[in-house]
SEKE-587260 format. One record per residue (C-alpha): residue in one letter; x, y, z. Coordinates in Angstrom, 1 decimal, m for minus. Last residue first. Layout:
// residues N
+---+--------+--------+--------+
| r |      u |      v |      w |
+---+--------+--------+--------+
| A |      X |      Y |      Z |
...
+---+--------+--------+--------+
//
This chain:
// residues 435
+---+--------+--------+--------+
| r |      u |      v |      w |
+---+--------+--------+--------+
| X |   18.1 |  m26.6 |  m17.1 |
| X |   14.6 |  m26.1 |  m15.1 |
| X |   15.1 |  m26.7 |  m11.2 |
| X |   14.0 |  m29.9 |   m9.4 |
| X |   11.0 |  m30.1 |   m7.3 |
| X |    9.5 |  m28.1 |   m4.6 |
| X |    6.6 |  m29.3 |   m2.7 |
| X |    3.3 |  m29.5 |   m4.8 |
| X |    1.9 |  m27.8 |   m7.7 |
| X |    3.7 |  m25.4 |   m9.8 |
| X |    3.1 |  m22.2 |  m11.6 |
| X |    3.0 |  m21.7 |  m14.9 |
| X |    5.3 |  m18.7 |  m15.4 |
| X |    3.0 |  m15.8 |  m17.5 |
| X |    2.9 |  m15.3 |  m21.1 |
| X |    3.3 |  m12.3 |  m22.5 |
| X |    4.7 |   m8.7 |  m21.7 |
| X |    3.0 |   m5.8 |  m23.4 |
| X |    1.2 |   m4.6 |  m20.0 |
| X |    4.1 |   m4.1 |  m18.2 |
| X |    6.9 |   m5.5 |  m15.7 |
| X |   10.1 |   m5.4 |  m18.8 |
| X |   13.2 |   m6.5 |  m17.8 |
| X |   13.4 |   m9.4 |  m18.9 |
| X |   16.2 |  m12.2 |  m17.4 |
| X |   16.8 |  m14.7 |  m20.4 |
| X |   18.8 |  m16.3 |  m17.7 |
| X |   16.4 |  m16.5 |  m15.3 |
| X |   13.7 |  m17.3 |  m17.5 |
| X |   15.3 |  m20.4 |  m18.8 |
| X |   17.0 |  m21.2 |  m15.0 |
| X |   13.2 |  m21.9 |  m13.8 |
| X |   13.6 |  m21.3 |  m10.1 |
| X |   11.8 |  m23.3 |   m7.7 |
| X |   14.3 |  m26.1 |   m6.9 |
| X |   15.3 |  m25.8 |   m3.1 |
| X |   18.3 |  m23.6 |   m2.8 |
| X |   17.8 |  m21.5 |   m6.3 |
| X |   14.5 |  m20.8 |   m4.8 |
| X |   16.3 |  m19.6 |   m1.6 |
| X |   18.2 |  m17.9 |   m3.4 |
| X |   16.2 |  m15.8 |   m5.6 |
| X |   13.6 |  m15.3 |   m2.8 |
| X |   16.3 |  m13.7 |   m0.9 |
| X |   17.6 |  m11.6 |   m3.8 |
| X |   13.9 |   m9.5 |   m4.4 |
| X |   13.5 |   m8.6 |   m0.8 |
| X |   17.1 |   m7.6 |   m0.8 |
| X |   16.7 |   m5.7 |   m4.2 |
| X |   13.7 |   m3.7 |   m2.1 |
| X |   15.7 |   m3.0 |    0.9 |
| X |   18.8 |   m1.1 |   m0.9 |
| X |   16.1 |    0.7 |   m2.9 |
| X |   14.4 |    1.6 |    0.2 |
| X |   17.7 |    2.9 |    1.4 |
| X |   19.0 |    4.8 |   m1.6 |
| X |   15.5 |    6.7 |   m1.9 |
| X |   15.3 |    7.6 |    2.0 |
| X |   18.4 |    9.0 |    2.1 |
| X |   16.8 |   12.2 |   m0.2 |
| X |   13.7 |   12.0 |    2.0 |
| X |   15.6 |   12.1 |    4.9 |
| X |   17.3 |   15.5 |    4.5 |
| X |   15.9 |   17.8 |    6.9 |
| X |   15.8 |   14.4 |    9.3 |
| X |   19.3 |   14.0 |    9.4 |
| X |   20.2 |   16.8 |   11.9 |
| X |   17.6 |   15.5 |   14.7 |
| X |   18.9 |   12.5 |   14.8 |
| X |   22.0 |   13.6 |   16.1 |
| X |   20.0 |   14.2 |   19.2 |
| X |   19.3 |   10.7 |   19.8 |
| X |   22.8 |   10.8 |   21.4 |
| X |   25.2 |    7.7 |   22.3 |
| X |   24.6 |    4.8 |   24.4 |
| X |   24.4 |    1.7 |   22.0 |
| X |   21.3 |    0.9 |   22.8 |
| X |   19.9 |    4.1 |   22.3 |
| X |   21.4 |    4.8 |   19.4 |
| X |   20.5 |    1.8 |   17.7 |
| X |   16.7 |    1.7 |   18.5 |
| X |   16.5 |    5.6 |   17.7 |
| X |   17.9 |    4.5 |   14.7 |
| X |   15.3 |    1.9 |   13.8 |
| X |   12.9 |    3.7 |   14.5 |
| X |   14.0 |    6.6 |   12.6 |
| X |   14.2 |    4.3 |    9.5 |
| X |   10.8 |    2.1 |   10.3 |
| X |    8.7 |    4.8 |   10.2 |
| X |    5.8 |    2.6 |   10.7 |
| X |    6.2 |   m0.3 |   12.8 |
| X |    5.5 |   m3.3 |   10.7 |
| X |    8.2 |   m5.5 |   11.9 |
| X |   10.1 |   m3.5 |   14.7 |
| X |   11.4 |   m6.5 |   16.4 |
| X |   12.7 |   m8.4 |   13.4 |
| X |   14.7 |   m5.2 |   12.2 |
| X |   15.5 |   m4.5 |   15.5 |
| X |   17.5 |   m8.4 |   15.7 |
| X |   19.7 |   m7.1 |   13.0 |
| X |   20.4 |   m3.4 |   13.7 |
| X |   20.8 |   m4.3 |   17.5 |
| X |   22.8 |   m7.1 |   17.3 |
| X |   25.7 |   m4.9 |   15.0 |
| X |   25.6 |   m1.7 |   16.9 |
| X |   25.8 |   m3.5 |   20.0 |
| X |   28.7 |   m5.2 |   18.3 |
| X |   29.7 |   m2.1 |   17.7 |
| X |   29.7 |   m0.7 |   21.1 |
| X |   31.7 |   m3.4 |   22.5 |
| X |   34.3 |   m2.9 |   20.5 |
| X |   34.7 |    0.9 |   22.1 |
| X |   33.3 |    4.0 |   20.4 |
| X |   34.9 |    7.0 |   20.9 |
| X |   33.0 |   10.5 |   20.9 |
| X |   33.5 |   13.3 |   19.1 |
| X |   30.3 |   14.5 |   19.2 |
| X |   30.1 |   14.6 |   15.8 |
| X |   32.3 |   11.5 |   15.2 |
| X |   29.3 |    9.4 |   17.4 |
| X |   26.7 |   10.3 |   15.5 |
| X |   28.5 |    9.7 |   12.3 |
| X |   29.8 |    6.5 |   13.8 |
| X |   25.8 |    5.6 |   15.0 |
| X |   24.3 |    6.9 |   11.6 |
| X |   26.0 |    4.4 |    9.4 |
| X |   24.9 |    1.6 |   11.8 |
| X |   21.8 |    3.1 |   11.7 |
| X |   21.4 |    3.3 |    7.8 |
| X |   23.0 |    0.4 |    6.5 |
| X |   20.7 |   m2.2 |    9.0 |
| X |   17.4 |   m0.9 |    9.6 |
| X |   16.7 |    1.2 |    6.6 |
| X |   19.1 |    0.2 |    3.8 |
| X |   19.0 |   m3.9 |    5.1 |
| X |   15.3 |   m3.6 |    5.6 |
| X |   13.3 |   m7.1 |    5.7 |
| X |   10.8 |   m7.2 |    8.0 |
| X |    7.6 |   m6.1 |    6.1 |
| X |    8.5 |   m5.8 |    2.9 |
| X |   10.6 |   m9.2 |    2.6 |
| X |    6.7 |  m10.8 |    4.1 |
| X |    6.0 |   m9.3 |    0.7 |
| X |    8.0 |  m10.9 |   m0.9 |
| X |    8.5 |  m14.3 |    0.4 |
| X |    5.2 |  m15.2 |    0.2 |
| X |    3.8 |  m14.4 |   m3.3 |
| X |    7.4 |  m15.1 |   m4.0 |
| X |    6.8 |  m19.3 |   m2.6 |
| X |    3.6 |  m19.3 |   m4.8 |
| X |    4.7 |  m17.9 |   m8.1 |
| X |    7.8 |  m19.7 |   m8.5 |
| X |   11.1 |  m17.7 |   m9.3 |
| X |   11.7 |  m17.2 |  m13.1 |
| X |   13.3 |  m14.2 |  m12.7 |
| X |   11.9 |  m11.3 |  m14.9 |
| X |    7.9 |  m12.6 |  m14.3 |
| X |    8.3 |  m14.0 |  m10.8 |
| X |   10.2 |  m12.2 |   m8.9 |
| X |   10.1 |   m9.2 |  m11.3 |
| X |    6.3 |   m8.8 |  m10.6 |
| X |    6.3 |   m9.8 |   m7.2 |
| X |    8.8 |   m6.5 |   m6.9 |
| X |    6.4 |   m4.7 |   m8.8 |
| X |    3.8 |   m5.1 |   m7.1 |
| X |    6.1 |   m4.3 |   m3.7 |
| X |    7.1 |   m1.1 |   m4.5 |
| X |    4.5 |    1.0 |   m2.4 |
| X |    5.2 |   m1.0 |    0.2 |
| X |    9.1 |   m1.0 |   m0.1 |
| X |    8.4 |    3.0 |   m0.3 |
| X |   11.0 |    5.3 |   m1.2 |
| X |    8.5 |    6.1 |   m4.3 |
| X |   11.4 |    7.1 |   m6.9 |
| X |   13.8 |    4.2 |   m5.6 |
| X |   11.5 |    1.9 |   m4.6 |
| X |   10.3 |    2.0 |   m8.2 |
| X |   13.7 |    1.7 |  m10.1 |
| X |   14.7 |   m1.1 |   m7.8 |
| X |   11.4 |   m3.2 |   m8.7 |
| X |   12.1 |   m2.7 |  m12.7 |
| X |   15.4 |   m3.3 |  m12.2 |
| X |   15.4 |   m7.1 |  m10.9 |
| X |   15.8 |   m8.7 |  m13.9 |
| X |   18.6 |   m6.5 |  m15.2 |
| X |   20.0 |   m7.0 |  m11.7 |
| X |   19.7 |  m10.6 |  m11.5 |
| X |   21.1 |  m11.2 |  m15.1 |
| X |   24.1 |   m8.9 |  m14.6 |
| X |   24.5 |  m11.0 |  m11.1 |
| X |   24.5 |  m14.6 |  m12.9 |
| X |   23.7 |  m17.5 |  m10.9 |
| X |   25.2 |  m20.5 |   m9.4 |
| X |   24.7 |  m19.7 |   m6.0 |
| X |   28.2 |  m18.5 |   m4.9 |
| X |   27.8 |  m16.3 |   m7.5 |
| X |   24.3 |  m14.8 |   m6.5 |
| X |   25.6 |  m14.0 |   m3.2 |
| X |   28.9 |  m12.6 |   m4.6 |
| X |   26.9 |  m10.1 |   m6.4 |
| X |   24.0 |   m9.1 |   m3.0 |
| X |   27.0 |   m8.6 |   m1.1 |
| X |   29.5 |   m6.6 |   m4.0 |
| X |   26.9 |   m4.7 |   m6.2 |
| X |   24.4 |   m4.1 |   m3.6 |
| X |   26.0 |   m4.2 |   m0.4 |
| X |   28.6 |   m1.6 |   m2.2 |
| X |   25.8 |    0.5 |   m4.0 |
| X |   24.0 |    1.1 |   m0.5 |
| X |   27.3 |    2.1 |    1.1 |
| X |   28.1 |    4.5 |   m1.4 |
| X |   25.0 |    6.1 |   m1.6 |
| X |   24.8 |    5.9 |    2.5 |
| X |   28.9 |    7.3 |    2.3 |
| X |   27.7 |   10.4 |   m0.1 |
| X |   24.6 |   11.6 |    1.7 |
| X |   26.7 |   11.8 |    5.0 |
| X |   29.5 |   13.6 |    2.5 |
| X |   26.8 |   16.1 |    1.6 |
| X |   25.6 |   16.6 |    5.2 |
| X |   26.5 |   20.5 |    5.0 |
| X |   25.8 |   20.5 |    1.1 |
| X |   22.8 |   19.1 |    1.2 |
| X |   19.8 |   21.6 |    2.3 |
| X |   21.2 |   24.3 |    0.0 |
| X |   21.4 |   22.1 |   m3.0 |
| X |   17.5 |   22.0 |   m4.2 |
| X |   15.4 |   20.3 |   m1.7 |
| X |   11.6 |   21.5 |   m2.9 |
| X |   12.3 |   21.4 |   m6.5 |
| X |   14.4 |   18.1 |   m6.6 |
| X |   12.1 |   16.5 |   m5.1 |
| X |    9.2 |   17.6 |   m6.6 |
| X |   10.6 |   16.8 |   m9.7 |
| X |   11.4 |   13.6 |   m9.2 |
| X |    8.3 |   12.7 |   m7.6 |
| X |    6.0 |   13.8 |  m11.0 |
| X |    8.6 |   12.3 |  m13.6 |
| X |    8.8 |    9.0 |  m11.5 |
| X |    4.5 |    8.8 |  m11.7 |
| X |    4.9 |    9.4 |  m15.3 |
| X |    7.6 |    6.7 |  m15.6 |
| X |    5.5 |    4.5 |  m13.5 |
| X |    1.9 |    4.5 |  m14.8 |
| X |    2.5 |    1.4 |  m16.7 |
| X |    3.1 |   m0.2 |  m13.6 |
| X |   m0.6 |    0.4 |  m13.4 |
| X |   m1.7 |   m1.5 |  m15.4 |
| X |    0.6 |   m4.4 |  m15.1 |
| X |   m0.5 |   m4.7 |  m11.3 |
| X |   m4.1 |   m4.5 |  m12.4 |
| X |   m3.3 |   m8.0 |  m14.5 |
| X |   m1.1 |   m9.2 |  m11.4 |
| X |   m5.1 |   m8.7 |   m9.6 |
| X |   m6.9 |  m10.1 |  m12.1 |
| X |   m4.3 |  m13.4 |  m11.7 |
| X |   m5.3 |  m13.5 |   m8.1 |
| X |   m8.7 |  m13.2 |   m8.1 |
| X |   m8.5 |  m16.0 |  m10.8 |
| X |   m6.4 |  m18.0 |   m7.9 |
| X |   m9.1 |  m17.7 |   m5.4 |
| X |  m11.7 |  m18.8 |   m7.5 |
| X |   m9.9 |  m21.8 |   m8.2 |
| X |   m9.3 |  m22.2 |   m4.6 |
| X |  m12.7 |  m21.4 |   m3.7 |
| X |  m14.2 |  m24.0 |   m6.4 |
| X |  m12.1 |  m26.5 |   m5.2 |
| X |  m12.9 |  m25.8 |   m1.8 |
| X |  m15.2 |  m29.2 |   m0.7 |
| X |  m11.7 |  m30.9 |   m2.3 |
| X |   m9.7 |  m30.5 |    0.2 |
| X |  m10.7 |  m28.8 |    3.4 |
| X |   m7.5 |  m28.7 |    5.0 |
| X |   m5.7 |  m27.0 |    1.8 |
| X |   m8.3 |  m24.3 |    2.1 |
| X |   m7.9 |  m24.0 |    5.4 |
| X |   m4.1 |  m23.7 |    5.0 |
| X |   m4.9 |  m20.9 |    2.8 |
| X |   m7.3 |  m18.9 |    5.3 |
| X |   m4.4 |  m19.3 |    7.6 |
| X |   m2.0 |  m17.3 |    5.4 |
| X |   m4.6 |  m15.0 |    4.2 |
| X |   m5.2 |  m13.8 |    7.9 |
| X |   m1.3 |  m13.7 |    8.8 |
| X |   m0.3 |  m11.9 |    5.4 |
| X |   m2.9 |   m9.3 |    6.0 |
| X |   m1.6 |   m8.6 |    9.5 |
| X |    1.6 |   m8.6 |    8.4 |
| X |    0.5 |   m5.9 |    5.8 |
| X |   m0.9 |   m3.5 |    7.9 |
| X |   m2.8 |   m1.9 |    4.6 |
| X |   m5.5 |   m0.3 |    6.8 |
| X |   m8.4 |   m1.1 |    5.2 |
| X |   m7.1 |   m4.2 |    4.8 |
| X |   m6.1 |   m4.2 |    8.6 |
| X |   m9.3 |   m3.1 |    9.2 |
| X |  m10.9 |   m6.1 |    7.2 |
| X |   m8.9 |   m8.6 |    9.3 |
| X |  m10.2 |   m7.4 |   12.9 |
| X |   m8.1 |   m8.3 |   15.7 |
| X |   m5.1 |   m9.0 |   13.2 |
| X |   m2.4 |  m11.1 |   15.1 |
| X |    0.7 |   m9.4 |   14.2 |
| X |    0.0 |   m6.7 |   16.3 |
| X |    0.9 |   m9.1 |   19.2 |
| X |    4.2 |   m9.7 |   18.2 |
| X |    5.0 |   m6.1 |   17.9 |
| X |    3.5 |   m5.3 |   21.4 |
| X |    5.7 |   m8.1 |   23.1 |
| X |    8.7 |   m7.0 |   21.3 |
| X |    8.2 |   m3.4 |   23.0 |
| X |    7.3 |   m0.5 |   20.8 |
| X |   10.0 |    1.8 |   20.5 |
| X |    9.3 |    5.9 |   21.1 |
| X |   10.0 |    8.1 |   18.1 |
| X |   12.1 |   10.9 |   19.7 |
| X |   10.3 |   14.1 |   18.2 |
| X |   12.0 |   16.1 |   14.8 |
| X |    9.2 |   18.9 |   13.2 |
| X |   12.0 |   21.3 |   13.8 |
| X |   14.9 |   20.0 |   11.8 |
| X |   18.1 |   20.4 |   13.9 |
| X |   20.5 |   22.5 |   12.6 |
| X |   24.0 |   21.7 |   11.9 |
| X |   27.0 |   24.2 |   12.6 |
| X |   30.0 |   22.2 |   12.1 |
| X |   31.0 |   19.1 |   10.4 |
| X |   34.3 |   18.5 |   10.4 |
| X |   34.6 |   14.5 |   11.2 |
| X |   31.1 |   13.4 |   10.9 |
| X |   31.3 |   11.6 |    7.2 |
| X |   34.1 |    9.4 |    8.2 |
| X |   35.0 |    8.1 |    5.1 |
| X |   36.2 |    4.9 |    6.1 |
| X |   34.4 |    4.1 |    9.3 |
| X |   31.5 |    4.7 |    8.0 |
| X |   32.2 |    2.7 |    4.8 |
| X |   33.3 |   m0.1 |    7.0 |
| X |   29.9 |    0.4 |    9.7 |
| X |   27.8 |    0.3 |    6.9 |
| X |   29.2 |   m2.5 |    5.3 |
| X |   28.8 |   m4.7 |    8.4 |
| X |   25.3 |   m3.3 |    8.8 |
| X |   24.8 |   m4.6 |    5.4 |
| X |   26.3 |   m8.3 |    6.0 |
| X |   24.3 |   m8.9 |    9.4 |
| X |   21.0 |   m8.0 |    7.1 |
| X |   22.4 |  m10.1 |    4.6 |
| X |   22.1 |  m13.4 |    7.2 |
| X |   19.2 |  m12.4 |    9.0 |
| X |   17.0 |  m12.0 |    5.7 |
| X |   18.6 |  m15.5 |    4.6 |
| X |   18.0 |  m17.5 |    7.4 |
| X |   14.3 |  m16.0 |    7.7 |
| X |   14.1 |  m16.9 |    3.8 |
| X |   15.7 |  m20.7 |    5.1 |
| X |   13.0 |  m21.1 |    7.7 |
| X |    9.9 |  m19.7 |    5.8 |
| X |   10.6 |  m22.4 |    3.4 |
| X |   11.1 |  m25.4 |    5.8 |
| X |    8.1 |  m24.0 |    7.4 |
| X |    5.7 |  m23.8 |    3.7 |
| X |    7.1 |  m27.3 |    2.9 |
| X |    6.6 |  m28.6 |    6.5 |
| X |    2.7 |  m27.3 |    6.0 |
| X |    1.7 |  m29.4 |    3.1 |
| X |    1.0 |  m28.3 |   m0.3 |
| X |    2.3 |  m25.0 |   m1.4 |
| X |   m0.8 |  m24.2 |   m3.6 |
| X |   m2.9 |  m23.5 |   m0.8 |
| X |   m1.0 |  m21.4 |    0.1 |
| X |    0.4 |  m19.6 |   m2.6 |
| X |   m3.0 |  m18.9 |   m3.4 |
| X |   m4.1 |  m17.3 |   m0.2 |
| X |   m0.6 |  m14.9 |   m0.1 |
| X |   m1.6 |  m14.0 |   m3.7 |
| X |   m5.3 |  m13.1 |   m3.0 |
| X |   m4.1 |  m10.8 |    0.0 |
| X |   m0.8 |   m9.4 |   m1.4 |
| X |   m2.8 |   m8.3 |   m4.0 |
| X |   m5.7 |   m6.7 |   m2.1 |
| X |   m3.5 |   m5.1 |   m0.4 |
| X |   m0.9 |   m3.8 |   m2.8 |
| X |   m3.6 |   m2.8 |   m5.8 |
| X |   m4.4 |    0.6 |   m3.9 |
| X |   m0.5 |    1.5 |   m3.0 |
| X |    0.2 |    1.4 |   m6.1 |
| X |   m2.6 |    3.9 |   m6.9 |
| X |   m1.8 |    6.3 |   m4.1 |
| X |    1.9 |    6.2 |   m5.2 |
| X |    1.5 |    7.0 |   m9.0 |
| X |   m1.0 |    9.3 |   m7.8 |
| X |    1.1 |   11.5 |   m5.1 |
| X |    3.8 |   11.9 |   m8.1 |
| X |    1.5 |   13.4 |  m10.3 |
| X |    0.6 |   15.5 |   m8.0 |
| X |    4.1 |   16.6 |   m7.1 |
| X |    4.3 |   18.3 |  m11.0 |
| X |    2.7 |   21.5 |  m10.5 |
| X |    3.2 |   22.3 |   m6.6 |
| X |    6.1 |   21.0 |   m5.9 |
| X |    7.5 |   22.3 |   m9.2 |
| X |    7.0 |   25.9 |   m7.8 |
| X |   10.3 |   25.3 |   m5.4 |
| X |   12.3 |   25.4 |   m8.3 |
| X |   11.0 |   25.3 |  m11.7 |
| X |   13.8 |   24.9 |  m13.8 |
| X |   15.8 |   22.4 |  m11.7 |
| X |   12.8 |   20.3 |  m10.5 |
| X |   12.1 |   19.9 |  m14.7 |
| X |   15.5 |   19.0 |  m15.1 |
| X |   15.4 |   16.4 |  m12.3 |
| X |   11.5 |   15.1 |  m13.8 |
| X |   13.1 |   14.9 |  m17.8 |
| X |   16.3 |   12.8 |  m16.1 |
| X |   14.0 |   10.4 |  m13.9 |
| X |   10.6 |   10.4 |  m16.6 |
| X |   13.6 |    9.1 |  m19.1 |
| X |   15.1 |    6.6 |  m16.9 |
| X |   11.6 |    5.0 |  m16.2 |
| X |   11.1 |    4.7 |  m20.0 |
| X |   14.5 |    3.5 |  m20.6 |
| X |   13.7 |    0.6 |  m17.9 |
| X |   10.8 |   m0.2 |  m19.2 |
| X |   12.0 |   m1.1 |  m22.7 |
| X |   10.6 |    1.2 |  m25.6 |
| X |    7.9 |   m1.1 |  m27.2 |
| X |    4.8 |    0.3 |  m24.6 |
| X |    6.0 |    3.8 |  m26.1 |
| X |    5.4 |    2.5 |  m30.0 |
| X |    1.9 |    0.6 |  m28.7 |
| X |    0.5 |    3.6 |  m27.3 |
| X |    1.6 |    5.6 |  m30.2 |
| X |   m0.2 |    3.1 |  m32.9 |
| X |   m3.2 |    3.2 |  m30.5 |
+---+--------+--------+--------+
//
């Protein structure tokens, strides 16, 4: 126990960064072969993150609820996270289309290969999204881990709740223990995360190695880049024009990044992003039980905003083709309002570019080139998504009240077991922040 309780005192973060470099070296050494031996490790950090999501996002969606009293207070708040989620997403496909047109990653490239197992994804219709919302049957979308559906159904259990008063007080309370259990599993496995980064890192590395990046390696370049400028500059100045420290944020926020980045899944990294919400960043527990994961569902500015916009000039300079103004702002309405549109499509990257392409006119062919290497994109852009769907929930809360400054600007970066007291969490509509 004496061991356990020595590696539980080395920050998360330097934990996480360890199982990163010791997993790369590891992919390195092995080659292809660490596939096989360490990706295992890998596929169980994931499957068992992806086990506590529903059934967390399902008690903490309830909770938050029926905690947010009154159903203005939950609309007012929906409307000014929507506000936000529209707003950055705009920014990020603006940055994707400067570094594009910057660096121009598909000037000079020759002799591509298109990946074999590549099909046009076909786009549902607005019509069909929309009505997948609605769950026809609530326990298969647990079963299923269709998280809109899952938000929808606890969302309207909650308001029952409310509407019944005090004939649920036992419910509610119930309710809310389910929910703490359920940040206590969180913790738990959380824990599991520099093991689990170890495990994908390695595989990763193994099974890619150089060969497959050095034609596209200034493609992989510009989306790095890009992803670090919306971070660092967009998501920065945001937080400064709100009051609030970016160094804090990000150290705050880390724990949530470092997972999407290993997992490339915002589903898979939404417990921890809840986690750093509310536990790093002092945001209330009831409006990020919402925010966040309805942030993981429709909120992509590395997938559905960076990503195609980035794709459509490199696209476009491979073919040498010119795009006129009215292209890219094609480009631009099309990244932000298919991000809405596609909510809880999976495959939401090639989706999304398939969206873009097509309505901007140029070939889903080019695609086909990117796919070899999508996992490798896929860690920048998930990343990029997940400290979105953590940002968004720090404004707003910033907006209306529901921040404690205290934890904010203490700003822990530790998600795990060894972590103390939790926020208390507040009843009623939003008040006035803590000093």
């Amino acid at each position: 126990m004496d061991l356990v309780s020595r590696w539980l005192r080395i920050p998360f973060w330097q934990r996480v960064l360890a199982g990163f470099v010791l997993g790369a070296l590891a992919g390195w050494a092995f080659g292809p072969a660490a596939e096989t031996w360490f990706g295992p490790l890998g596929a169980v950090y994931v499957t068992l993150i992806k086990m506590i999501a529903v059934p967390l996002v399902l008690f903490a969606v309830m909770n938050a609820v029926a905690s947010l009293h009154g159903q203005k207070s939950v609309a007012a708040l929906g409307g000014r996270t929507f506000a936000w989620f529209a707003a950055t997403a705009a920014l990020a496909v603006c940055v994707g289309l400067g570094i594009g047109w910057l660096l121009q990653p598909g000037q000079g490239v020759t002799g591509l290969t298109m990946a074999a197992d590549y099909s046009v994804r076909e786009i549902p219709s607005v019509v069909q999204v929309l009505l997948d919302v609605v769950p026809g049957n609530p326990f298969k979308a647990l079963s299923e881990g269709k998280i809109l559906q899952v938000i929808v159904f606890a969302g309207l259990v909650g308001f029952a709740l409310v509407k019944l008063g005090d004939r649920t007080a036992a419910l509610r309370k119930l309710v809310g223990e389910s929910s703490e259990v359920m940040i206590q599993v969180t913790r738990f496995v959380l824990e599991m995360t520099p093991l689990g980064t170890f495990g994908l890192i390695a595989a990763l590395v193994g099974a890619y190695g150089f060969e497959k990046l050095l034609p596209l390696g200034m493609f992989v370049f510009a989306l790095y880049l890009a992803c670090a400028v919306h971070i660092v500059f967009v998501y920065g100045g945001l937080l400064l024009t709100h009051g609030l420290n970016p160094v804090k944020f990000f150290r705050g926020a880390a724990p949530g990044m470092q997972v999407a980045f290993v997992s490339s899944s915002s589903f898979a990294s939404m417990p921890a992003a809840i986690r750093s919400v509310t536990h790093n960043l002092g945001v209330d527990k009831s409006y990020a039980s919402f925010a966040v994961p309805l942030g993981a569902s429709i909120k992509m500015d590395g997938c559905g905003a960076i990503y195609p916009a980035l794709t459509s000039l490199f696209v476009a300079q491979y073919f040498g083709l010119d795009l006129a103004p009215t292209q890219y702002l094609v480009i631009l309405l099309a990244s932000v309002l298919g991000s809405f549109g596609t909510a809880g499509v999976p495959g939401t990257a090639i989706v999304m570019v398939t969206l873009v392409l097509s309505a901007a006119g140029l070939p889903l062919e080019g695609i086909g080139y990117l796919v070899a290497i999508d996992r490798v994109l896929d860690m920048a852009r998930t990343m990029t998504n997940v400290t979105g769907q953590m940002l968004v929930p720090v404004l707003v809360a910033k907006e209306t009240g529901m921040i404690d400054m205290a934890v904010y600007n203490e700003a822990s970066s530790n998600v795990g077991i060894a972590e103390g007291d939790e926020l208390p969490e507040r009843e009623g509509l939003p008040g006035r922040e803590a000093a």
